[in-house]
N, CA and C of each residue as an Amber inpcrd file, in Angstrom:
protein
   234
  22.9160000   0.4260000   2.0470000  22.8960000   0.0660000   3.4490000
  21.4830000  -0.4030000   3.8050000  21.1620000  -1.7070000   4.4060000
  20.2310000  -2.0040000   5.4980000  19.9170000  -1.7730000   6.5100000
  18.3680000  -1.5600000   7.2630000  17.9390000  -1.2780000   8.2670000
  18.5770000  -1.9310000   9.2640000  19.0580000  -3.1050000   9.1420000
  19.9850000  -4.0620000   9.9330000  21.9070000  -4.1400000  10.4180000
  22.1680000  -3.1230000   9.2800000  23.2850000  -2.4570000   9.1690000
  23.2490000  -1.3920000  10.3270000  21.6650000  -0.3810000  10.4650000
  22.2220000   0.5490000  11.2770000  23.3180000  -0.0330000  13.1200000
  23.8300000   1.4800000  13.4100000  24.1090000   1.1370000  14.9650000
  22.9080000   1.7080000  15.4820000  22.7450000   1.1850000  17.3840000
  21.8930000   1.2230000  17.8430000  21.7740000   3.3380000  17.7920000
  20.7840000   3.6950000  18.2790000  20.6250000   5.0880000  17.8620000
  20.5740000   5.9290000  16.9700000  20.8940000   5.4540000  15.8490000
  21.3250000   5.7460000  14.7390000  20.3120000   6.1180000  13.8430000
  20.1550000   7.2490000  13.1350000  18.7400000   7.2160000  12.1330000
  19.3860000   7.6350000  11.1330000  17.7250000   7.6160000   9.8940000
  18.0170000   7.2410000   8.3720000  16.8030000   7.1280000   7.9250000
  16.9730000   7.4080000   6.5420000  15.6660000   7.6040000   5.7570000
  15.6530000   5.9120000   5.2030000  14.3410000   5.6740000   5.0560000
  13.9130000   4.6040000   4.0540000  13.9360000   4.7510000   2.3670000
  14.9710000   4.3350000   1.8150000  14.8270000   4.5050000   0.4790000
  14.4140000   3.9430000  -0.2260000  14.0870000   2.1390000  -0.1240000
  13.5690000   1.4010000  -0.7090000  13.5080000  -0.3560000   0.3270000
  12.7760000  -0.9300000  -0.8580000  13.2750000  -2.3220000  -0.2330000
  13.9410000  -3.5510000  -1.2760000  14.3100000  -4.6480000  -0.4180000
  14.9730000  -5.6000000  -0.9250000  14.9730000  -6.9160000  -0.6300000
  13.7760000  -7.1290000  -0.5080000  12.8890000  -8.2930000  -0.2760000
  13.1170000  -9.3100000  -1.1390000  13.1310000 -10.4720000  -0.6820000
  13.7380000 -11.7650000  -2.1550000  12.4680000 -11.6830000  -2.3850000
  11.5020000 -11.5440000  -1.4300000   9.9710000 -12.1410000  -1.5480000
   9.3210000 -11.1080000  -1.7640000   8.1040000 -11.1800000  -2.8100000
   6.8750000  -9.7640000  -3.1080000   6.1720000  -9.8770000  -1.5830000
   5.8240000 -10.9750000  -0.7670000   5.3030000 -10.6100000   0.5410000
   5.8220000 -10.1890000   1.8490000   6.9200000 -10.1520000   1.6080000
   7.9680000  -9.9200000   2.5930000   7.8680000  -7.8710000   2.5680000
   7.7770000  -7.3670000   1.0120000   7.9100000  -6.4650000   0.9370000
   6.7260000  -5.8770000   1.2590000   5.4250000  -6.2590000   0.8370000
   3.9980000  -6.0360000   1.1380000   3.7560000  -5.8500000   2.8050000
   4.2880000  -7.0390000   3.3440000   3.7740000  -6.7930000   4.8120000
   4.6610000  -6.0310000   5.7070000   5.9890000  -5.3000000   5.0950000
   6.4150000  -4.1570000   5.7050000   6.3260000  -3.0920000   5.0390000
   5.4800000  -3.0030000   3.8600000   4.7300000  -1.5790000   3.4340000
   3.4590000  -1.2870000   4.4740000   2.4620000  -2.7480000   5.0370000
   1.5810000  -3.0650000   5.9940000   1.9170000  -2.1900000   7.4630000
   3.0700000  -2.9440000   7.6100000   3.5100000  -2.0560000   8.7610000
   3.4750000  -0.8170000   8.7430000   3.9900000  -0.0640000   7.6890000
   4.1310000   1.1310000   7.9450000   5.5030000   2.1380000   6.7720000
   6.4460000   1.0200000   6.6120000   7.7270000   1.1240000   6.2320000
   7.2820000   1.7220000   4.6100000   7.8070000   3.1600000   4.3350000
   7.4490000   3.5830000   2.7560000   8.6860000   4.8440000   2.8570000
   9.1450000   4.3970000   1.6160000  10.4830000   5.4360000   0.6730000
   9.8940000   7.0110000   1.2210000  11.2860000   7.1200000   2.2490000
  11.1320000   8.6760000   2.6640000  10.6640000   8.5120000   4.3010000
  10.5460000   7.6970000   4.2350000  10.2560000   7.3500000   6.0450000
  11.8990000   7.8580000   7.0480000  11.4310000   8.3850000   8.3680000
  12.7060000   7.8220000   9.2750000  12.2440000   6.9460000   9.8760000
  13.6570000   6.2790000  10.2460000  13.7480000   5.3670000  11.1640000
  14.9860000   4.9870000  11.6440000  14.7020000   4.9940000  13.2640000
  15.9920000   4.9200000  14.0910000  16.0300000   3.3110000  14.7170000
  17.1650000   2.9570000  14.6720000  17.4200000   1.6960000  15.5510000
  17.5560000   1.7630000  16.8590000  16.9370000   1.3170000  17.9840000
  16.8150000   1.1920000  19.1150000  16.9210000   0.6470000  19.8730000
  17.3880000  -0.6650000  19.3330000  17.6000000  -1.7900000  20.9840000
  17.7070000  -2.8700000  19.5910000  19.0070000  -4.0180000  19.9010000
  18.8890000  -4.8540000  19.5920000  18.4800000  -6.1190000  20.4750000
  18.1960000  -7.3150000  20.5340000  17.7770000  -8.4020000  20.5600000
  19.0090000  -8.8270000  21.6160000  19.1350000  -9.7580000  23.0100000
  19.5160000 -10.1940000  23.5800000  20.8070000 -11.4240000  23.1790000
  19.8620000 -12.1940000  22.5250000  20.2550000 -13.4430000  21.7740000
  20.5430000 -13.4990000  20.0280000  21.8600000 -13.5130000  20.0720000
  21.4950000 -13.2750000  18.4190000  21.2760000 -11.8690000  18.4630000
  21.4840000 -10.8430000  18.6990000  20.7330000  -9.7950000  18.1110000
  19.7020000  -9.8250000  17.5560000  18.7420000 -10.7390000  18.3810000
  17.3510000 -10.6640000  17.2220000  16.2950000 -10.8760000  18.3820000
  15.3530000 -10.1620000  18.1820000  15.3300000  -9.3280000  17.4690000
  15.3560000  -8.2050000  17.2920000  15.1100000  -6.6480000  16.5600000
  15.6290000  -5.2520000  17.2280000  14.5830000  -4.5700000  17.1010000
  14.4430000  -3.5690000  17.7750000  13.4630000  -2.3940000  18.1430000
  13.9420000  -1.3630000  16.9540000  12.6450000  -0.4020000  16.4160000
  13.1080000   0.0500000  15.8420000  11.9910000   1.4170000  16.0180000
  12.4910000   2.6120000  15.9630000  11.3500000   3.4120000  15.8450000
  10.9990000   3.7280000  14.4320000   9.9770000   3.9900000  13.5760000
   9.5960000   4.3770000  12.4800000   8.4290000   5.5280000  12.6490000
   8.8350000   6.6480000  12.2260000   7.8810000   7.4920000  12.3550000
   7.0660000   7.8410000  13.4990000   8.3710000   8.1850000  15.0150000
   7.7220000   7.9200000  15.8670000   6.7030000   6.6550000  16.8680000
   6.9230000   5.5150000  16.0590000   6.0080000   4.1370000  16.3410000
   7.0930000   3.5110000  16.8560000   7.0660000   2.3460000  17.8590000
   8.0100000   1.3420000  18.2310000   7.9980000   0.1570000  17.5350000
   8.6310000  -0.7150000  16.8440000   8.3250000  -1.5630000  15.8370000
   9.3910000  -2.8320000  16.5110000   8.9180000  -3.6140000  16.7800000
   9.9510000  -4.6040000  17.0170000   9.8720000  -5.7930000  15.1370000
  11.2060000  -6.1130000  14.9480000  11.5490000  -6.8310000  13.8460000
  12.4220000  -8.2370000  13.9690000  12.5610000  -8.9070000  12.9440000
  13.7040000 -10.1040000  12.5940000  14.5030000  -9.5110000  12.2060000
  15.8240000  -9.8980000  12.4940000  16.7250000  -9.7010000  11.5560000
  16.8100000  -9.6760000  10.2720000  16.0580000 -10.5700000  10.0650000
  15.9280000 -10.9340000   8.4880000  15.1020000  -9.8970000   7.4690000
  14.3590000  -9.6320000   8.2160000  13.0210000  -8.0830000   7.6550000
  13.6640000  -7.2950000   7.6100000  14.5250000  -6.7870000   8.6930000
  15.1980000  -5.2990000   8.5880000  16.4040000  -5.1910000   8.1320000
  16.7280000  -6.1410000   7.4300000  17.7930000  -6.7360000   6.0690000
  17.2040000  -6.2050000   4.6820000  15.5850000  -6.1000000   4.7360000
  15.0860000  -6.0710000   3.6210000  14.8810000  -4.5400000   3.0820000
  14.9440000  -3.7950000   4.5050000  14.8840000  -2.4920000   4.1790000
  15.9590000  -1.4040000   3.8810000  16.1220000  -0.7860000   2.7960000
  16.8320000   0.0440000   2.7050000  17.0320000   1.2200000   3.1000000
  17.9640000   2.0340000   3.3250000  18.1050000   3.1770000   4.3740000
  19.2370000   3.7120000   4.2360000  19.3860000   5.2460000   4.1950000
  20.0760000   5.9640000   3.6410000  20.4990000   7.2550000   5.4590000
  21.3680000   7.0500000   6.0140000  21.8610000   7.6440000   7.1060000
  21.2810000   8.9210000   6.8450000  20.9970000   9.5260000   7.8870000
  20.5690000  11.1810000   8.1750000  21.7360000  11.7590000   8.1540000
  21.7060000  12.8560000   7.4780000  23.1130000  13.7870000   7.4090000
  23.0550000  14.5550000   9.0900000  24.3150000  14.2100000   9.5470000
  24.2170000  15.1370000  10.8420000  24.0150000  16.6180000  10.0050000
């Protein structure tokens, strides 16, 4: 599952990424985004759903669709 997959509210651990691109993956390790992270989805994007809010570790992160495609994420066990 993708960060882009979640529903809005919804949290989940970061398990990895899946970046076509080595910089794609670099500049959301930059951000913040590392295996074992939470992160909840928070608001999608008006138009397009794009783009969506996301909290990570407590931080507000706004994204592309396309980035938070790249991240992998594993649902929080209720």
């Amino acid at each position: 599952m993708t960060l882009r997959e979640l529903r809005r509210g919804q949290s989940a651990h970061v398990t990895g990424f899946n970046a076509q691109e080595e910089q794609l993956e670099t500049r959301l390790r930059e951000i913040g985004f590392a295996e074992g992270d939470r992160v909840e989805l928070m608001h999608w994007g008006l138009f397009g759903r794009n783009p969506i809010t996301v909290k990570l570790n407590g931080t507000l992160i706004a994204m592309r669709k396309n980035e938070a495609k790249a991240v992998k994420v594993e649902l929080e066990q209720a």
